[in-house]
Backbone bond lengths (Angstrom), bond angles and torsions (degrees), N, CA, C in turn:
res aa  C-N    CA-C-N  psi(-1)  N-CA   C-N-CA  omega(-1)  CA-C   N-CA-C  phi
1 X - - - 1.453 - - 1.521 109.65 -
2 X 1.452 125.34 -80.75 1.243 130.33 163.49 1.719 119.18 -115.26
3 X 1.227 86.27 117.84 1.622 111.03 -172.90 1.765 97.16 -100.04
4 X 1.410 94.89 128.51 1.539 108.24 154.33 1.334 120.55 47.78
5 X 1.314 151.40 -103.32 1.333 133.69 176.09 1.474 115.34 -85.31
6 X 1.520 109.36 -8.60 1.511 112.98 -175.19 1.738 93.35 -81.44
7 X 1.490 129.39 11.43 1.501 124.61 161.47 1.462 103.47 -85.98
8 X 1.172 135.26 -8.30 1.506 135.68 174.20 1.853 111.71 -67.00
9 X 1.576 74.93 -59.79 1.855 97.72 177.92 1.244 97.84 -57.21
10 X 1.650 139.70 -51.15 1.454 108.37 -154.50 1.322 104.93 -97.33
11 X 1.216 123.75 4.25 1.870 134.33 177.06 1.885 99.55 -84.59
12 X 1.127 121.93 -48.26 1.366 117.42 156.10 1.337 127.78 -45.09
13 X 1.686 115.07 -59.44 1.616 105.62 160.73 1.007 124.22 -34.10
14 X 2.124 105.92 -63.86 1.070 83.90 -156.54 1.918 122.15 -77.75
15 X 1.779 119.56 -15.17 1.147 108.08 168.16 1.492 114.11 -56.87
16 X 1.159 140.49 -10.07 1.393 133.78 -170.69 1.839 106.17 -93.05
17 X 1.420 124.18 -32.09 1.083 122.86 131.00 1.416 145.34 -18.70
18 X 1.422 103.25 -80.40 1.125 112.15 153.06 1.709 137.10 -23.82
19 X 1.648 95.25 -80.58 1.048 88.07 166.68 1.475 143.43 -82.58
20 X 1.402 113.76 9.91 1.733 124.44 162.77 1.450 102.21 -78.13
21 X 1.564 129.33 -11.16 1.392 114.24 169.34 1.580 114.27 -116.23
22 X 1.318 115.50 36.53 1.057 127.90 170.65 1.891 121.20 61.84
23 X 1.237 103.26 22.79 1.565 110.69 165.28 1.806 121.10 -85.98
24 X 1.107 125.77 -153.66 1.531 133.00 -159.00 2.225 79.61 -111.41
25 X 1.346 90.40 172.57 1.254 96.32 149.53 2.125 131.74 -121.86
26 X 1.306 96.91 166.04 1.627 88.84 -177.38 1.764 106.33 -67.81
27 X 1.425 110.24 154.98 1.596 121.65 179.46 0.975 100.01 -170.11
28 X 1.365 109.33 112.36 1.544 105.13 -165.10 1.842 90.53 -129.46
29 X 1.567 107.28 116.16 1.490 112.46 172.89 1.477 110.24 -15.57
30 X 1.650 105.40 140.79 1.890 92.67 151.17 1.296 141.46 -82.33
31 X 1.659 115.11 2.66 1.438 121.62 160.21 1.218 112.49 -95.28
32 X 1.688 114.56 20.22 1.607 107.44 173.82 1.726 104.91 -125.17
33 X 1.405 110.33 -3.04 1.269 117.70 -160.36 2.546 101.99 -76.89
34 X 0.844 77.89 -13.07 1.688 80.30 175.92 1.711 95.19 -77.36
35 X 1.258 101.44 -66.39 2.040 107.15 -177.49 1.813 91.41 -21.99
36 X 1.250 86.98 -63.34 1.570 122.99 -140.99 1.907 85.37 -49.54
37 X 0.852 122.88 -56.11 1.581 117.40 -176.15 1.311 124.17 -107.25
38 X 1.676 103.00 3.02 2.400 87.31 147.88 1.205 91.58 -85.11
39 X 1.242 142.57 -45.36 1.876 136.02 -169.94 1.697 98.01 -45.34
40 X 1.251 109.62 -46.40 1.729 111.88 -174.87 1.780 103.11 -64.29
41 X 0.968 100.07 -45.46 1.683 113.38 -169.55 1.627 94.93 -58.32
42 X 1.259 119.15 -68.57 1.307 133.25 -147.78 1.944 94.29 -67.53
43 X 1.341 104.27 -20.84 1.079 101.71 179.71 1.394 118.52 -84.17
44 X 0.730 146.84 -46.70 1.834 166.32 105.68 1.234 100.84 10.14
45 X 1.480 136.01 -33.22 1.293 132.94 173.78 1.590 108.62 -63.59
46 X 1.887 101.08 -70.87 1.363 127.43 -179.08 1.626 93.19 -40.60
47 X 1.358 141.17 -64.79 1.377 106.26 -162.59 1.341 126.96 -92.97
48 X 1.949 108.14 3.91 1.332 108.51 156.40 1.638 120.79 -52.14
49 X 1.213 101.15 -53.07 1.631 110.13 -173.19 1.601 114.27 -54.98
50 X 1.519 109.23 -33.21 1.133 121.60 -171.32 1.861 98.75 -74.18
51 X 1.141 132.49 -14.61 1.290 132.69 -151.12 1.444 84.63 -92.45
């Protein structure tokens, strides 16, 4: 889905999302930001396979 810098682009969407519907935005520490995107990855996997 989003590979490599295209995680910039869709972390911008989606805070711009976000906040046009009146929620918080994502900020995810920088000693958590590795977790933070195999969990994204691994997730993006799981519903490829599922497709």
């Amino acid at each position: 889905m989003f590979i490599d810098g295209n995680k910039r682009v869709a972390m911008l969407f989606a805070k711009k999302i976000m906040i046009d519907n009146g929620c918080g935005i994502i900020l995810i520490a920088q000693e958590l930001q590795s977790t933070f995107y195999e969990n994204l990855l691994s997730s993006i996997n799981q519903v490829i396979i599922l497709i």
